[in-house]
C-alpha positions in Angstrom: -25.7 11.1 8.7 -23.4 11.2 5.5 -23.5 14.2 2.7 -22.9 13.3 -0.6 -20.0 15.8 -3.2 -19.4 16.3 -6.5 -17.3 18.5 -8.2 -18.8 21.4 -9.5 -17.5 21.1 -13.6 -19.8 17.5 -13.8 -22.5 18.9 -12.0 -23.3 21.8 -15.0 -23.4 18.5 -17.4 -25.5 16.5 -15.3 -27.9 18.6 -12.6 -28.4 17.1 -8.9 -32.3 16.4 -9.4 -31.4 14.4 -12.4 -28.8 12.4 -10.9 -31.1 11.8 -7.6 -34.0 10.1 -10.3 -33.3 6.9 -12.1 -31.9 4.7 -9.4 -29.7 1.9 -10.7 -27.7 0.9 -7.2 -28.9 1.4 -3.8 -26.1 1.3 -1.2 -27.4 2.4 2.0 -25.2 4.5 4.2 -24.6 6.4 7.7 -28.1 6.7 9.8 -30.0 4.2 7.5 -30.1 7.8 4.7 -30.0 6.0 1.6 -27.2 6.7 -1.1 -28.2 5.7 -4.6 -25.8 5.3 -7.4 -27.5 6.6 -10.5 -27.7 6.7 -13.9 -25.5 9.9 -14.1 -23.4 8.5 -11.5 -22.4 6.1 -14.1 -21.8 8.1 -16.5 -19.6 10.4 -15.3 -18.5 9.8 -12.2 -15.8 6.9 -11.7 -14.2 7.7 -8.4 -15.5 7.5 -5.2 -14.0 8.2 -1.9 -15.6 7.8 1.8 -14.3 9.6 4.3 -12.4 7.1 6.2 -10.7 3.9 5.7 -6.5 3.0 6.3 -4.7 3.0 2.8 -2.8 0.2 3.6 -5.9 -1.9 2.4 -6.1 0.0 -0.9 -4.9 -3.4 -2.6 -7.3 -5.5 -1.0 -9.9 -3.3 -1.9 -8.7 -2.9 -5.3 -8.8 -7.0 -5.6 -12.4 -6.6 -4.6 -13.9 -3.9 -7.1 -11.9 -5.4 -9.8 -13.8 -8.4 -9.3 -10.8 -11.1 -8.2 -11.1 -13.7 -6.4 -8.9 -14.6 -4.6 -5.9 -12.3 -2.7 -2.8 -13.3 -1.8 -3.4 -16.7 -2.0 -6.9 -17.0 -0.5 -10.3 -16.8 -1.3 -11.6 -12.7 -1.2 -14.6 -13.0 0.2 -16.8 -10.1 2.1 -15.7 -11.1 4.8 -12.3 -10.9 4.4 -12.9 -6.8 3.5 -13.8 -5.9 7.1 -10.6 -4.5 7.1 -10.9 -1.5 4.8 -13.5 0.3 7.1 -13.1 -1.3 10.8 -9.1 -0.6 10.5 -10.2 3.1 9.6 -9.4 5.3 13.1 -12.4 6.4 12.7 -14.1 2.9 13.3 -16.8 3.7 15.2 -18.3 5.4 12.5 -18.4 2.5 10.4 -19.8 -0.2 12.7 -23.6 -0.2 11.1 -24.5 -3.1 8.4 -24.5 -0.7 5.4 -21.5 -0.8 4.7 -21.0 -4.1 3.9 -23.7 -3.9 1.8 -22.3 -0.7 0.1 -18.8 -2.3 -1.0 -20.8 -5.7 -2.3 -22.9 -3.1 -4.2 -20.0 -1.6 -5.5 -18.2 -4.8 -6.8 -21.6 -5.6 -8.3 -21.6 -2.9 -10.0 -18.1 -2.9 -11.5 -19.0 -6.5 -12.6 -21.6 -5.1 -14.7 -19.4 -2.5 -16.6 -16.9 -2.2 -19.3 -13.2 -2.3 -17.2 -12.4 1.4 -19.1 -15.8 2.3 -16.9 -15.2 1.1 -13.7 -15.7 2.5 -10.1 -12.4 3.1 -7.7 -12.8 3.9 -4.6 -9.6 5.7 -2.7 -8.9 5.3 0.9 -8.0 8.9 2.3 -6.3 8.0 5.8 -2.7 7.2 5.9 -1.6 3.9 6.6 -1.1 3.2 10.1 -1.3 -0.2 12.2 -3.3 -0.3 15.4 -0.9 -2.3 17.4 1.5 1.1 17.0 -0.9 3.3 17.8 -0.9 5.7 21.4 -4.0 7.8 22.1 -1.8 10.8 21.4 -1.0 9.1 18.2 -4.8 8.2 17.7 -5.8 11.5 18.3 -3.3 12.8 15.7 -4.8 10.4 13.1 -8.8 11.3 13.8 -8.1 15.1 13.9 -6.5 14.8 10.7 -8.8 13.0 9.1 -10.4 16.1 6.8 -6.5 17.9 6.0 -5.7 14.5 4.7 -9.0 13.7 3.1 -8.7 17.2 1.3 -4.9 16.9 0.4 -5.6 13.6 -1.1 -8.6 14.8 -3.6 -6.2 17.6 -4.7 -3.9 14.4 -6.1 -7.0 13.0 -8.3 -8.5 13.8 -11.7 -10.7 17.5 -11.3 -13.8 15.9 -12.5 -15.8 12.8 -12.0 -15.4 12.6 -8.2 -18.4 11.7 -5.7 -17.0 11.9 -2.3 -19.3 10.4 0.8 -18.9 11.8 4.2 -20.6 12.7 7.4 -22.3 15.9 6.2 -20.5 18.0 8.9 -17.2 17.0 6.8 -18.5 18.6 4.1 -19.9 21.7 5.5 -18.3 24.4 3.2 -17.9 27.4 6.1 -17.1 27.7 9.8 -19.4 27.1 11.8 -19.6 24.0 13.6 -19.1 24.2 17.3 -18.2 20.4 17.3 -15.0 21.2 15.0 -11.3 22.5 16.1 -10.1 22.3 12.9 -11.9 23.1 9.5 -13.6 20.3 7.8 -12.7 18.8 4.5 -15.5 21.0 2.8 -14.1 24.4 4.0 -10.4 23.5 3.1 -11.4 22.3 -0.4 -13.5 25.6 -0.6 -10.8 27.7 0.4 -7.7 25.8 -2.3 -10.3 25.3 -5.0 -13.8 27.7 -4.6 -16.9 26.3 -6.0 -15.3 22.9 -6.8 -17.5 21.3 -5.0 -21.2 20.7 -4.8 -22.7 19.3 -1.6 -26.3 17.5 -1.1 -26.5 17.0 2.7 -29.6 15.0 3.7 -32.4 16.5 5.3 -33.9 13.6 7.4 -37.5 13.2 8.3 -38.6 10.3 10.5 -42.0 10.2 9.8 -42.8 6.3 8.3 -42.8 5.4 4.9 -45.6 5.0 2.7 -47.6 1.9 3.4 -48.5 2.0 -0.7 -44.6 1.6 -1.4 -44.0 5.2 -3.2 -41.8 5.7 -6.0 -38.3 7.2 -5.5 -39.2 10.1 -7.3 -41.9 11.0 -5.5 -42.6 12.4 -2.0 -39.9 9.8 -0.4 -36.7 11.5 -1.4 -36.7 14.7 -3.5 -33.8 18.2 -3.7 -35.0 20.9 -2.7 -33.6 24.5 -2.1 -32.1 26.3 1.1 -34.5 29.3 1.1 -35.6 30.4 3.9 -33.0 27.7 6.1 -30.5 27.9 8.4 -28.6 25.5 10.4 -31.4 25.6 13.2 -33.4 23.4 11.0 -30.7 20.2 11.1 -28.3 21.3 13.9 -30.7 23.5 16.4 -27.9 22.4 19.1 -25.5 25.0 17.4 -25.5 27.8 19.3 -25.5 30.2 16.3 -27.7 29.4 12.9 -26.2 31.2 9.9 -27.9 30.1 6.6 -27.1 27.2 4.9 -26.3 28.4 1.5 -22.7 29.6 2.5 -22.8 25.5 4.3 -24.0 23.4 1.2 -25.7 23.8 -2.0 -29.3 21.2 -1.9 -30.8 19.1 1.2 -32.1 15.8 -0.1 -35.0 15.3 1.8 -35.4 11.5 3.4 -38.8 10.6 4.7 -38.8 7.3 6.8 -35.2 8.2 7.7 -33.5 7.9 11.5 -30.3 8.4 12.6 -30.5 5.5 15.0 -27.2 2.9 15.1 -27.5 -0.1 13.7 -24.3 -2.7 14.4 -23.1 -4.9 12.0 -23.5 -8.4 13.4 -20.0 -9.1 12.5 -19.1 -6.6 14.7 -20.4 -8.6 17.4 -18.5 -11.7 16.7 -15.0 -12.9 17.0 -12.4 -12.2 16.6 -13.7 -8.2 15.6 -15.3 -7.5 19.2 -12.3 -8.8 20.7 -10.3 -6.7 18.1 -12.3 -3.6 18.9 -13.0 -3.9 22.3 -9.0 -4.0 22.5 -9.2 0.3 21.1 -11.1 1.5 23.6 -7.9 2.1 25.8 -6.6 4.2 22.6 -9.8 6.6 22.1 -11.5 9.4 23.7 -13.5 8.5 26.8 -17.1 9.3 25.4 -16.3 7.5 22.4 -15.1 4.5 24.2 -18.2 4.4 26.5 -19.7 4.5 23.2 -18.0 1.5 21.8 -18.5 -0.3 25.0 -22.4 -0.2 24.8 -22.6 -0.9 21.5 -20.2 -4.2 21.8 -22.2 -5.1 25.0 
């Protein structure tokens, strides 16, 4: 389940419910929760950045949303992108088919606009190899993960920004019991308050519409945090404080599940054989994890 940010100084130019209407892009994301990329979004807000991926593809994935094609001598195809996500050390995160279909969305896009316009997208992990990697040193990676995503935005422009995370990244307080460090949200909150502004999906897995509704209407709308506290998306906490100290909107998504989905590429060679060849390197419920999915 991803949470979508945005800094704070855009946001009082262009309000959340406006940039929600008037899709332009879809790019589906985590859980199968729909991200769109909006009119807004285009206007003011030329920097993106996930919350995984190894910076030592940065080029390869600048090659790609510039539109080139070809890198380092060969053809740049999607394929040949797998890289920027299932290198992250976070991989397993990253398995489902949407993203693929989120970075050929992206070049799409970029091919569409003026070059003075275009969407970057920064990697925030540091660059590592696997082959180099111990579980002590993979462990050092993944729990740094939010510290190095936050540290990294503080290097970037202080508007125009959408960053797209696991919500519990984003949370903006203490809180979650799943966490030993803070989160990406709560360090950013504490270096820059209010900077940010967080819509964290709100998932209902009641079908869709059989009439095909429209996007602004009952499928996907903002709405407030009266009333709501963490019991109403994580009632496995053991405490619920509200969630207006945690985000600021829940986009509600009807028709939404937050079952995994694995790329078929995944499931192929030579990336099974690639990933299966991790499990030694990560935590043991992850790596059962891995295991089932890769069959």
């Amino acid at each position: 389940m991803a949470a979508v940010a945005a800094l704070q100084h855009q946001i009082g130019h262009h309000p959340p419910e406006r940039w929600i209407a008037q899709p332009r892009v879809l790019a589906p994301d985590k859980g199968r929760v729909p991200v769109r990329l909006t009119e807004s979004h285009q206007l003011a807000h030329q920097q993106g950045f996930p919350d995984g991926g190894n910076r030592r593809h940065q080029g390869l994935l600048n090659a790609w949303l510039a539109g080139e094609e070809h890198w380092q001598g060969e053809p740049l195809t999607l394929a040949r992108l797998y890289p920027v996500w299932l290198d992250s050390c976070a991989f397993t995160a990253w398995l489902a088919p949407e993203f693929p279909a989120l970075f050929a969305a992206l070049r799409q896009s970029n091919l569409a606009r003026p070059a003075h316009v275009r969407l970057r997208v920064h990697l925030c992990e540091p660059s590592f190899e696997w082959q180099g990697l111990t579980p002590t040193l993979w462990q050092q990676h993944n729990r740094g993960r939010d510290q190095a995503m936050a540290d990294y935005l503080l290097t970037l422009p202080t508007q125009g920004v959408v960053l797209l995370a696991g919500a519990r990244h984003l949370l903006k307080a203490a809180g979650d019991p799943h966490f030993t460090q803070p989160s990406a949200g709560q360090l950013l909150q504490t270096m820059r308050p209010g900077w940010l502004y967080v819509l964290h999906p709100w998932l209902h897995p009641q079908p869709l519409d059989e009439a095909g509704a429209e996007f602004e209407s009952e499928q996907e709308q903002v709405c407030g945090l009266a009333g709501l506290t963490t019991a109403d998306l994580y009632p496995d906490w053991p405490i619920h404080p509200p969630l207006d100290g945690l985000v600021d909107q829940l986009v509600r998504v009807a028709g939404a599940g937050r079952e995994m989905r694995v790329c078929p590429c995944v499931l192929a060679e030579p990336w099974r054989r690639r990933l299966r060849e991790r499990a030694p390197l990560l935590s043991a419920g992850i790596a059962r994890q891995l295991q089932q999915w890769l069959g």
